[in-house]
Structure formats: C-alpha cells, structure tokens
Steps between C-alpha positions, in 0.01 A plus 500: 500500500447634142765350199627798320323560193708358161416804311401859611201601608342833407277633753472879415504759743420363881374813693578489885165497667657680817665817280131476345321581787757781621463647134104461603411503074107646468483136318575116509808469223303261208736189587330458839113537452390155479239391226149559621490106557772519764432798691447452872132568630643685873138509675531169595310415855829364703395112608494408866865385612332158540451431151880504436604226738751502756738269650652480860816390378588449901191261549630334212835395679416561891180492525328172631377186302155660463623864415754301258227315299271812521768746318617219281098469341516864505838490296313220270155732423781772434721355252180369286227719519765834473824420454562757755559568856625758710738353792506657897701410744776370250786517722724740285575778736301849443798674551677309203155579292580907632823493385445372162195699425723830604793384271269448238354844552827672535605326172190649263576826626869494406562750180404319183876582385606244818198294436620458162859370557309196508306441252283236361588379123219460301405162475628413893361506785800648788543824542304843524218546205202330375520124431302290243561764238508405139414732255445923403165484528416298804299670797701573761437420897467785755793371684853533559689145556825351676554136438835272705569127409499394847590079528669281325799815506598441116149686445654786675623810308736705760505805264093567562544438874513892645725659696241765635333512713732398770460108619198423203693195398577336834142557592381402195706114541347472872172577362508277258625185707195534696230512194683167420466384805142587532419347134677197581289439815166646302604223216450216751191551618354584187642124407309388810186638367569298188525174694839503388843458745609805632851542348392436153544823359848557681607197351408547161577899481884443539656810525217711504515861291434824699444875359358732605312844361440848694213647310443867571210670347463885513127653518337565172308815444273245250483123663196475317709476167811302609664195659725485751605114425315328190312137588680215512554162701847451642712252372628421838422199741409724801552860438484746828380858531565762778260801453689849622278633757293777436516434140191520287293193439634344172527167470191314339438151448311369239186295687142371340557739201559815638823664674503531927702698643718345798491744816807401660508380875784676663831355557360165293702365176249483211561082323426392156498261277672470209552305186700235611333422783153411233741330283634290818139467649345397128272796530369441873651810588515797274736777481195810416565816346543831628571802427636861696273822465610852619363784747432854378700638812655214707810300397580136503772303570520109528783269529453147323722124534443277241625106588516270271651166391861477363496585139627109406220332721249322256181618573111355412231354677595282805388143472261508820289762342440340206238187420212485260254729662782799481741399172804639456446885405868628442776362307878488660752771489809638725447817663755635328313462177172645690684803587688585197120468332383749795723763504508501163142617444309774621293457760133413380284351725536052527617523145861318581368239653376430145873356445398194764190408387440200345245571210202259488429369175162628444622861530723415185210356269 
C-alpha cells in the first residue's frame, strides 16, 4: 500500500460527508462543489445492460469447448473495446457477498468517534477518511473511505483493522481469499485471449498485492454540484467491484467521449482494467477511467479488491506484444515504483500513467 509521506502533509479541514448530511446544511460547503468543468450531468439515459458486457465466468471453466471459446471472444471484445466487464455466475458464494456488504454497512454507520479510532494519515491510503488527498484547497469527494493491505501480510497495518462490528475482520480475510481466487482464474483467460499461456501472469505476479476499499457514499441534497469519487484509472492489474444492492446508480465509465453509467446485474462482480494490465498488454488492453456520482436521496455503498503484481516484479511491455507494427509504448519500472508514483498523486483522470510512457521524439521538438 501507500509509503508514508517523508514530510507532513497539510490537508486542511476534511468534513465527514455522513455528519454532513445529518447536519442537512441549506448548502454544499465550497471545498466540495466541483468546477463547472467537472460537474456531473445526472439526466443521463441509462444504456441497455448489453452494452456493458458480461461474462459467464462458469462457461468459462465448465462450460463446453464451444461455450468456452464463445465466452473467451466475449472476454477478448471486453478487455479491448471497454476495459470492462461485469462477471455472473463467478462462483464466490452470495452469502459471502451478503455478509460483507452487511459488515460494510454496519461499519459506516458506526459513530464517527469509533469510526475515527482508525484513521487514515494524510498522504496513506489504510484506514477510515478520504485518500489521494494532498493539499488545503483540493475538492473533496462525496465519500467516506476504509482502506486494509490485504496480501503480501507486511502491507498489513493491525492497528486500522476494527474490532466492531463483531466478526468484520474474519469475514473480511475469507472474502478476500476468494476475490484472489477469482482474479487469478479471470487472469488466465484473459492471457488466453492474448494468445499467450495461461499461467503467465501467475508466474510473473509473484506474490501478488491485495487491498481492498469499502466506499460508502451518503445522498447529497445537490449531486448536481459534487462527486462522489473523482475520475481516475486504477493502478491495479484487475481491480473488482461489488455494488451494495439497492444502492443508487454511481459508477460511470468513461466510453466514446462521454460518461455511461453501469446498471449493475444483481449478484454479478463488476471487472476492470487497470494500469498494469495496459502496461503488461503494451496498450491492447486499457485500464479506462471512471468516476463515482451521488443520488439526491439513495445511498451507496461498494466494496472494491485491487490485485496487483509484487511491488519488486519488473514490469513493461511483454515481448510477444511487441514487433514493428505495435513498438514498444512504455518504459520498465517495478510496481513498487508505480505505486509509490500513484498513491502519491491525486487522482486525475489517466494522468499517472504519464510516469510509463515512453515520450516519442516528435512530441519533444
């Protein structure tokens, strides 16, 4: 997860969005309204769950040669043309997905004063707070946070795991081993797709970092001014959302120049992208930026796993998806440079990827 900052960060005053709403202020405090540029336009026609594609993850690994090859071109048109993919019939069990999503729940509406025995130091990114926070006068997310360091267990700090509510960090370590599971799997058919061996990924991830991220975002008497999570592109391999249900539609995806909402398909795991996984695939497969907006009278809650490569593993371009039609687009790096660059920044759209790119020469003349 995050290094600790070398020198302190001053953030200013960090209002929490919940004891907002309860105080229900006749305005939006200034630090939230976005710049006319970045406000959300809400009357958005919702697209047809077809547009976002799904997978049958179980056709994927039962189903018969045919179904196999069907989901696996499906899997292929996902990963390029979105970058992606909402996932039924995963195989983690809804009761797990229950349990989690009621823990999470319970957790948000603990008193801020328990809430706030774990807190999250500015400039990290475990605890309870807002991440990606850098400055007094940055706009502020409608959303209250909890980040865990999941896997490799150094990245683990026991002080920010809670002891309320009752069994929230057993459930959250079952939970957990099945996301990996489930990206592990995901991350061998997607190497499939590339004409590539299956294990590829397992093999060069090592130990593979895990964290994961409750987001809980309270309605907003003004969504029209706000955000509940600003765009940005993960800096994950895979990253894996559960949507609570009954939430508000919030998550939007950045498609064809304009934002689409992604109605979620009950009981399915939304997939996506992220920067690693373009870095890996030499831009074949981009991690595509998104971005959380809020409800005037419906909450949201989603639970998130990122998975990514060890933070020693040297990362760039593999070899096979490189020749002279598709040069070499990123330079090499370890993840653990990548993600001391990431969580280091605010989040602003693609910009991080930035620090990959290799910079043709024309653009410098």
């Amino acid at each position: 997860m995050a290094p600790v900052p070398t020198s302190p960060i001053k953030v200013g005053h960090i209002d929490d969005v919940q004891e907002l709403r309860k105080a229900k202020p006749t305005t939006i405090p200034e630090r939230f309204v976005r710049d006319m540029t970045e406000r959300p336009t809400l009357a958005i026609t919702l697209p047809s769950l077809s547009e976002i594609p799904s997978i049958n993850f179980s056709s994927l690994v039962n189903g018969n040669k045919d179904d196999c090859q069907n989901e696996i071109l499906q899997l292929a048109r996902a990963c390029e043309d979105w970058g992606f993919f909402q996932v039924i019939n995963h195989g983690i069990d809804l009761s797990l997905l229950e349990s989690i999503e009621e823990l999470a729940k319970n957790f948000f509406m603990l008193p801020l004063e328990e809430k706030q025995k774990y807190p999250m130091a500015p400039g990290t990114v475990q605890g309870y707070g807002q991440a990606f926070v850098f400055s007094e006068d940055q706009k502020l997310d409608w959303c209250n946070m909890f980040a865990l360091g999941i896997e490799p267990h150094y990245i683990r700090n026991p002080k920010l795991w809670p002891i309320q509510p009752p069994k929230f960090c057993e459930t959250v370590e079952v939970y957990s081993r099945e996301v990996r599971k489930l990206c592990q799997n995901l991350l061998k058919y997607i190497a499939i797709t590339l004409g590539l061996k299956a294990d590829i990924f397992e093999e060069m991830f090592g130990v593979a970092v895990q964290a994961i991220r409750m987001n809980y975002y309270p309605p907003c008497s003004r969504p029209d001014l706000v955000l509940g999570l600003s765009p940005h592109s993960d800096g994950s391999a895979l990253t894996v959302l559960q949507q609570g249900k009954g939430s508000s539609v919030g998550l939007q995806i950045f498609k064809d120049n304009k934002w689409v909402p992604v109605q979620p398909i009950p009981n399915a795991l939304v997939i996506n992208i992220g920067d690693t996984l373009e870095v890996l695939t030499n831009g074949k497969y981009k991690s595509v930026e998104h971005r959380a907006v809020t409800h005037k009278e419906k909450d949201r809650l989603s639970i998130v796993n990122f998975y990514a490569p060890s933070y020693e593993i040297e990362l760039g371009p593999m070899p096979e998806l490189v020749d002279e039609n598709n040069p070499c687009k990123y330079r090499r790096y370890t993840h653990g440079e990548y993600n001391k660059h990431y969580v280091t920044n605010k989040l602003q759209g693609k910009k991080t990827l930035e620090f990959a790119k290799i910079k043709s020469k024309t653009s410098t003349e």
